[in-house]
SEKOLMI-901653 format. One line per field, with one value per residue (C-alpha): residue number from 1; residue in three letters; x, y, z. Coordinates in steps of 0.5 Angstrom, whole numbers, plus 500, padded with zeros to 3 digits. Example, Ala and Ser with C-alpha at 12.3 -4.5 7.8 and 13.67 -1.06 7.14 Angstrom:
BEGIN
seq: 1,2
type: ala,ser
X: 525,527
Y: 491,498
Z: 516,514
This chain:
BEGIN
seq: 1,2,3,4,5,6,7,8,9,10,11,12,13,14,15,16,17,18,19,20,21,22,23,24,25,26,27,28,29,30,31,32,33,34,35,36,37,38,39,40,41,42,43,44,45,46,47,48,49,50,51,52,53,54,55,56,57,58,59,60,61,62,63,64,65,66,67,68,69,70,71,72,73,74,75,76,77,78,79,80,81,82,83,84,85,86,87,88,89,90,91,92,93,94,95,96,97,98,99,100,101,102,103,104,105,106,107,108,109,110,111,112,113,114,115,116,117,118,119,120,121,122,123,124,125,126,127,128,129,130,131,132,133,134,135,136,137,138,139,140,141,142,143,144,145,146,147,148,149,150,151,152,153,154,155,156,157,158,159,160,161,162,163,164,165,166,167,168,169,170,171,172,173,174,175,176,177,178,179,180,181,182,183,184,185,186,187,188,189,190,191,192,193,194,195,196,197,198,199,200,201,202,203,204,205,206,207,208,209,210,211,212,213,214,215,216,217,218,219,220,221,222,223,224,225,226,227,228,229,230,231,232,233,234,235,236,237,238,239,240,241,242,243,244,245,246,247,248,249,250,251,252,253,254,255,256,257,258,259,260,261,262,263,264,265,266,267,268,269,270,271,272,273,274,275,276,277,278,279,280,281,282,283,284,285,286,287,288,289,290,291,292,293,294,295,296,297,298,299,300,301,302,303,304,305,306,307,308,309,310,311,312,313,314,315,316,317,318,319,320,321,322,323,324,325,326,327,328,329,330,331,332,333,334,335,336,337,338,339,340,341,342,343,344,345,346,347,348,349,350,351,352,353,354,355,356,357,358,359,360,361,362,363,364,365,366,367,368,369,370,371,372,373,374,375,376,377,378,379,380,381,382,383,384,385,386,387,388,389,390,391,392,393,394,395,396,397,398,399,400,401,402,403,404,405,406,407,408,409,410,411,412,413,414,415,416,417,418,419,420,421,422,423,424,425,426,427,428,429,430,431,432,433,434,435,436,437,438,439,440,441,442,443,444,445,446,447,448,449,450,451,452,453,454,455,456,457,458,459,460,461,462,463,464,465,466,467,468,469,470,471,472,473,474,475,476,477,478,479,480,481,482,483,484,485,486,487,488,489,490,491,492,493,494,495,496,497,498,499
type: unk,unk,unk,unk,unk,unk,unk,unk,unk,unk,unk,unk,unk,unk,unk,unk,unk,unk,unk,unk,unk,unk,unk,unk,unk,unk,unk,unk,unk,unk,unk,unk,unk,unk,unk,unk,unk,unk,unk,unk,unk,unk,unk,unk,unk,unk,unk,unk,unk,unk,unk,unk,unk,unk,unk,unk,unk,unk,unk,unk,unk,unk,unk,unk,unk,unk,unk,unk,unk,unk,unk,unk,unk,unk,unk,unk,unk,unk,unk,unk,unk,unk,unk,unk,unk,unk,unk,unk,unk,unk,unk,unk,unk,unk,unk,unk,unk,unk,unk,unk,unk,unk,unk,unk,unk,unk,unk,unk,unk,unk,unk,unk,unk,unk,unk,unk,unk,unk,unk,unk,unk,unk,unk,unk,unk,unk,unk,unk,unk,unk,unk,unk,unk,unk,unk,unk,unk,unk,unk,unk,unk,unk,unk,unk,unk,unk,unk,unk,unk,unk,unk,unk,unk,unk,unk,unk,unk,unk,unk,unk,unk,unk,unk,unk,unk,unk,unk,unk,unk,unk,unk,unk,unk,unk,unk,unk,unk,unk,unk,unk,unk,unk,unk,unk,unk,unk,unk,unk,unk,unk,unk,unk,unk,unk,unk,unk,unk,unk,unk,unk,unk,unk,unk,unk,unk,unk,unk,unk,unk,unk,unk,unk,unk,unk,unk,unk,unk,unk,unk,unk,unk,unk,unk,unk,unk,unk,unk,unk,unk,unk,unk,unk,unk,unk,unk,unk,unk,unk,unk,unk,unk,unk,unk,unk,unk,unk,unk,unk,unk,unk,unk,unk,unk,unk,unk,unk,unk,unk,unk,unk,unk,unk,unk,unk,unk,unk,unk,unk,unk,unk,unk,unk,unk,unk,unk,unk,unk,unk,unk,unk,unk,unk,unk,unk,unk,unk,unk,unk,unk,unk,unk,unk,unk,unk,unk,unk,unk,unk,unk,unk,unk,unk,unk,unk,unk,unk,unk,unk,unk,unk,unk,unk,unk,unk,unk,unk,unk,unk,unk,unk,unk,unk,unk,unk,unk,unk,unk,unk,unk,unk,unk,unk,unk,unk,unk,unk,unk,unk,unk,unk,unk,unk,unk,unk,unk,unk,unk,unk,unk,unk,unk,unk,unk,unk,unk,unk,unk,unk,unk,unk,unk,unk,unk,unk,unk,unk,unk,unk,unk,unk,unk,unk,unk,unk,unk,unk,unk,unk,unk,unk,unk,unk,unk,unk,unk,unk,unk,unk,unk,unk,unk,unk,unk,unk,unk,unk,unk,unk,unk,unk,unk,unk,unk,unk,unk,unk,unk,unk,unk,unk,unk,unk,unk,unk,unk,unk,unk,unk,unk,unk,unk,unk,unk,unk,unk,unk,unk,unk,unk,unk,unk,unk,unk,unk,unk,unk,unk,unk,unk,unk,unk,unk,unk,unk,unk,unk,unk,unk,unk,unk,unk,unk,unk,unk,unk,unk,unk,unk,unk,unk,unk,unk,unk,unk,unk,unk,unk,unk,unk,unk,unk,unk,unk,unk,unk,unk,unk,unk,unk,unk,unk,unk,unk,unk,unk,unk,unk,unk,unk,unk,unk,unk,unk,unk,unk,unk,unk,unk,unk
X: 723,722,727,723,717,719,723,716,713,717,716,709,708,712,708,701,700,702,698,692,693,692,686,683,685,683,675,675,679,684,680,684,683,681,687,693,690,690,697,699,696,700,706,705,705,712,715,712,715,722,724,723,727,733,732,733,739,743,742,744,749,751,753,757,760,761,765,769,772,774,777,782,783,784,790,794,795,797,794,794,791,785,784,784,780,775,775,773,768,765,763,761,756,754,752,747,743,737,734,739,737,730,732,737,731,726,732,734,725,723,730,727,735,738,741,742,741,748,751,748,750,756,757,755,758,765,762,761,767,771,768,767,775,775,771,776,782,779,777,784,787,782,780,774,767,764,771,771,763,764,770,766,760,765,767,759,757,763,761,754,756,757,752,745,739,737,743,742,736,738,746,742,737,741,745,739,738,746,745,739,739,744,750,749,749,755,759,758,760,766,767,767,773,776,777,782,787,785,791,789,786,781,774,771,763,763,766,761,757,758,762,756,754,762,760,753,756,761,754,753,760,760,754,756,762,758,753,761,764,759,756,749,744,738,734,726,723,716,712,710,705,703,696,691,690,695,698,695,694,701,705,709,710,713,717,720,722,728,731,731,733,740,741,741,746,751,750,751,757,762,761,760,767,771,768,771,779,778,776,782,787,785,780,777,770,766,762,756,758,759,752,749,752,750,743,744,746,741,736,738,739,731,728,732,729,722,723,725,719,714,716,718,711,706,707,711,706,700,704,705,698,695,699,697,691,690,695,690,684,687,687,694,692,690,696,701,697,697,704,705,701,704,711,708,706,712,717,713,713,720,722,730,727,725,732,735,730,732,739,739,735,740,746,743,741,734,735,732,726,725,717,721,726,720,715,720,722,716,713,719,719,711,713,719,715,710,714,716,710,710,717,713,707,710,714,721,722,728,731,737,733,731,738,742,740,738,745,748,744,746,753,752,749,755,760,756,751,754,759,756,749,752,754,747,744,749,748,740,738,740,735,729,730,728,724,717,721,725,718,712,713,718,713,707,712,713,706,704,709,707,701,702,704,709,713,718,719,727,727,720,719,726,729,724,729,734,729,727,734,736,730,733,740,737,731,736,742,737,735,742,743,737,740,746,742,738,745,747,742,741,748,748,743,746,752,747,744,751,754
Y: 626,633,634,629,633,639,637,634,640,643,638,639,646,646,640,643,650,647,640,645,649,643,640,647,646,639,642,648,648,643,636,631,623,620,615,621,625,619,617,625,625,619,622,628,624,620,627,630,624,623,629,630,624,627,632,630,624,631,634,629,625,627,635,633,629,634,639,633,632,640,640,634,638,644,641,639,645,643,648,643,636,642,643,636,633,640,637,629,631,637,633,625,631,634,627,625,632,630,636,635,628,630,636,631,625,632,632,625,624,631,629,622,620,625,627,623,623,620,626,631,629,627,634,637,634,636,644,644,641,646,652,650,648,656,657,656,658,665,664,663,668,673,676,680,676,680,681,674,673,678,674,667,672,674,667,664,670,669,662,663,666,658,655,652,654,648,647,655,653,646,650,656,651,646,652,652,645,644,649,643,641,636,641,647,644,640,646,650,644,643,652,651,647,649,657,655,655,662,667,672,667,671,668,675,674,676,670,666,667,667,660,658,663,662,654,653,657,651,648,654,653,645,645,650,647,641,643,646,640,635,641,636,639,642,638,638,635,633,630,623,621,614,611,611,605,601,602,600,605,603,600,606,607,600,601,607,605,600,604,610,606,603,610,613,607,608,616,617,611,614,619,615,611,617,619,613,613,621,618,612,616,624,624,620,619,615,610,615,620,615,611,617,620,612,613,621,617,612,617,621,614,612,619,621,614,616,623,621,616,621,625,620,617,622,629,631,628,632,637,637,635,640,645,642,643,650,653,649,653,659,664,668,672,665,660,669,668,661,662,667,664,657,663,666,660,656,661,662,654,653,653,655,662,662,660,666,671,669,670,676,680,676,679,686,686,687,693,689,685,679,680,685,681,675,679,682,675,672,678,678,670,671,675,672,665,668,673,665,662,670,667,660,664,669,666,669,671,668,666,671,677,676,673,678,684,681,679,686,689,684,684,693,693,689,693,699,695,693,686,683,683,681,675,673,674,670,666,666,664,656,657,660,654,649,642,644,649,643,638,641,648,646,640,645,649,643,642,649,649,643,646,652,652,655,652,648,644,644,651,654,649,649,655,656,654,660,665,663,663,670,674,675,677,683,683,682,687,693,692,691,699,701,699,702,709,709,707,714,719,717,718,724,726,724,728,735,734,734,741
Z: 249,250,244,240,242,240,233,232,233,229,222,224,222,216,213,215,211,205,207,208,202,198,201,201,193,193,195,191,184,183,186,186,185,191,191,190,195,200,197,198,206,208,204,209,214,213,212,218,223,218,219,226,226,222,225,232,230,227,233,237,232,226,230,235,230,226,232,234,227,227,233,231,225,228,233,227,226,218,213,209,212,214,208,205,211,209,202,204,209,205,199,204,207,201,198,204,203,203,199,194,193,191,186,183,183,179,174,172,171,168,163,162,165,160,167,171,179,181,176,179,187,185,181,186,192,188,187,195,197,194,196,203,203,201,205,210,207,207,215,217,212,213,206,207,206,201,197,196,194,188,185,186,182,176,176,176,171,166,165,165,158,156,160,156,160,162,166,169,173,176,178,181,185,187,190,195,195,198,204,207,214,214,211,214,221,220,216,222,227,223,223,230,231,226,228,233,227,225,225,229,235,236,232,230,230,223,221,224,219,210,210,207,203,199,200,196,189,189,187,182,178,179,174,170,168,167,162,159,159,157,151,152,146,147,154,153,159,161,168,167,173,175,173,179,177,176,183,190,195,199,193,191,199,198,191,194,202,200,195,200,205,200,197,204,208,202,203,211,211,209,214,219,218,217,225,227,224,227,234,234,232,234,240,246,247,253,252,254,249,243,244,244,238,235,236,233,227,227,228,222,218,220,218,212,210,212,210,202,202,203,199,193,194,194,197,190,185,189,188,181,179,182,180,173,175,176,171,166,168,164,170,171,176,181,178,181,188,189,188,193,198,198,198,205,208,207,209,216,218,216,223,221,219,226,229,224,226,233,232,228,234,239,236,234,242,240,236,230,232,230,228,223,220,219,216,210,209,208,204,200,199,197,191,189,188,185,180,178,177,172,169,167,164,160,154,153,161,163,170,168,168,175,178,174,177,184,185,182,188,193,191,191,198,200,200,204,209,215,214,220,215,209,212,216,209,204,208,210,202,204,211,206,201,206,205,203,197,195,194,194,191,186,184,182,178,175,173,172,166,164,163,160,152,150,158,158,164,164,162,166,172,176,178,183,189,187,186,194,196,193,196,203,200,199,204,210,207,206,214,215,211,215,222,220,217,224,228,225,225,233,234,231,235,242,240,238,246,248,245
């Protein structure tokens, strides 16, 4: 129970600033009809107790399952069977990401299904598990982690050369949406038991971190390619909001808790079924241990269910309407500050940033401090929400203009920040992206683009999510420069006390 209670509280925080914020709204500019904000507060609701649910069932279930599979596939000690078993795996976990249901669900409804749900996920999935199949293939020959993201960089860069703007946007966003609470405690699970095959028998500590940096631009490339092949014609979007009339109070709750609870139960089974041929044929587990990863699993199932009502049936819409509603009072500077604080709040109740400031200042011994690396991410995740709500209102200011230049610095600071640093950075853009970024803040960009002549949804109201998860890629790497300037000039000045 104390681990429920803390994962709970943990839902709780995340949920409330963004709760609050709109309530403040609710009673100042942006007033919503009584039966949205009800539906809005219930949604709230539904997310704070399913994603304590999920995230208790991870941690209980879906994690263990995830080191005991790696450690069977670490005993092979066959290349190949690691990275076919990676490839299944990686895309069966992909495909019950949460955050990437709900980016797929904005894409199919603002493309009025020119995009499907189900093409995007599998898309996605495929992109995922072939990077994460790479991902392992450079741990065990030890290529240089930042050598490795500059060629996927090229690769990603050259085909944005051919890829429409509709699906620029979607491909970088569903980048941070794949490094969710399900995939990245799971690759990590697996990295584990997988490190046992590396050459050298020793796994260093900065190959602990960078998997899932390499792992979410197979995100990136999957729907680059898929704009390519598919050579769709030019994509407009719109939102469609329900009548407040035509629905009762707890009917769209009703509509959505089935179809969540099927798409859920199709997502998390084949991961289940692979745990149990892994189990018969690679490892022995007591009674005991296999209830308890059982009840993980329900858990998750449980939550994952509670968790996508809420969001589907009232949290998102709320989002988008107010959104709306502040873009159409003709103020920029107010639609540039909202965006900054919902950025400021949303990133300081993400309780994974509050796990990756922890570990940063474990594994530098507490030379950086948590409260510095906290208050850099936040202000930086601030700015980069708001510079998209500049995107949406200025006309001609394109997504590119700000990922070029940003993945040209991080990828500059690669090469002269210390490579513990560039690892936790490429990989803390997927920790930033959290729930609330994937829901609420992508559903008031929407609705601010909506708003706003000459935006458009497809083009202005996604990219938000990539905008997010590049600010730590440079924040984290210049702290990391930082840390390696001080380490210098203190070492220099101890060998000055000396002579």
């Amino acid at each position: 129970m104390r681990a429920l209670t803390q994962k709970f509280k943990e839902a709780f925080l995340s949920v409330f600033p963004i709760a609050a914020i709109v309530l403040f709204l609710n009673f100042t500019v942006s007033p919503l009809e009584p039966l949205r904000l009800y539906r809005f507060l219930i949604g709230a609701l539904f997310i704070v107790a399913g994603l304590s649910l999920f995230l208790f069932g991870v941690e209980l279930g879906i994690d263990p399952i995830g080191q005991h599979m790696g450690s069977a596939i670490a005993k092979t000690n066959k290349t190949g069977f690691v990275i076919f078993s990676v490839l299944l795996l990686g895309f069966f976990v992909s495909v019950a990401e949460p955050d990437l249901h709900i980016l797929a669900g904005q894409v199919d409804a603002v493309s009025s299904g020119v995009i499907s749900k189900l093409s995007i996920v599998a898309i996605v999935s495929i992109g995922i598990a072939a990077m994460l199949a790479l991902g392992f293939f450079r741990i065990l020959y030890n290529i240089p982690l930042n050598l490795s993201l500059l060629g996927l960089y090229l690769v990603i860069f050259a085909l944005s050369f051919f890829t429409s703007s509709e699906f620029m946007a979607i491909s970088f966003d569903a980048s941070g949406a794949t490094t969710g609470a399900l995939t990245v405690p799971f690759v990590l699970a697996l990295a584990m038991g997988v490190s046992a095959l590396k050459k050298d028998s020793r796994a260093s500590e900065k190959d602990s971190f960078g998997l899932v940096a390499i792992t979410s631009t197979g995100a990136i490339i999957a729907v680059m390619v898929m704009s390519i092949v598919s050579k769709t014609d030019k994509i407009t979007g719109s939102l469609e909001t329900a009548s407040e009339t035509s629905l009762g109070l707890m009917s769209p709750f009703a509509e959505q808790l089935p179809k969540m609870a099927l798409e859920i139960l199709i997502a998390l089974t084949p991961i289940v079924l692979l745990f149990f041929i892994f189990k018969f044929r690679s490892f022995v587990l007591s009674r005991g241990q296999l209830r308890r990863i059982l009840f993980g699993v329900g858990y998750a199932f449980i939550g994952l269910v509670l968790f996508l009502t809420g969001v589907n049936a009232g949290f998102m819409e709320a989002g988008a309407i107010v959104g709306f509603k502040v873009a159409a009072l003709n103020k920029p500077s107010l639609l540039v500050a909202i965006g900054f604080f919902l950025g400021l709040f949303t990133v300081l109740a993400e309780p994974a940033v509050h796990a990756l400031t922890n570990q940063i200042e474990a594994v530098t011994s507490g030379y950086v401090k948590k409260r510095t690396v906290l208050v850099a991410l936040t202000i930086g995740i601030g700015i980069a929400v708001a510079l998209s709500m500049v995107r949406i209102l200025v006309p001609g200011l394109q997504l590119w203009h700000y990922l070029l230049p940003g993945y040209l610095i991080s990828l500059g600071l690669s090469f002269v920040v210390p490579k513990l640093f560039v690892g936790i950075a490429f990989d803390s853009g997927g920790v930033a992206s959290g729930p609330m970024t994937a829901t609420f803040i992508l559903a008031f960009a929407q609705g601010a683009a909506e708003a706003i002549d000459g935006a458009d949804v497809m083009l202005d109201g996604f990219g938000i999510i990539a905008m997010v998860a590049l600010t730590p890629l440079i924040t984290l790497q210049v702290l990391g420069l930082i840390y390696k300037l001080k380490s210098r000039k203190e070492g220099a000045e101890n060998d000055d006390a000396v002579n």
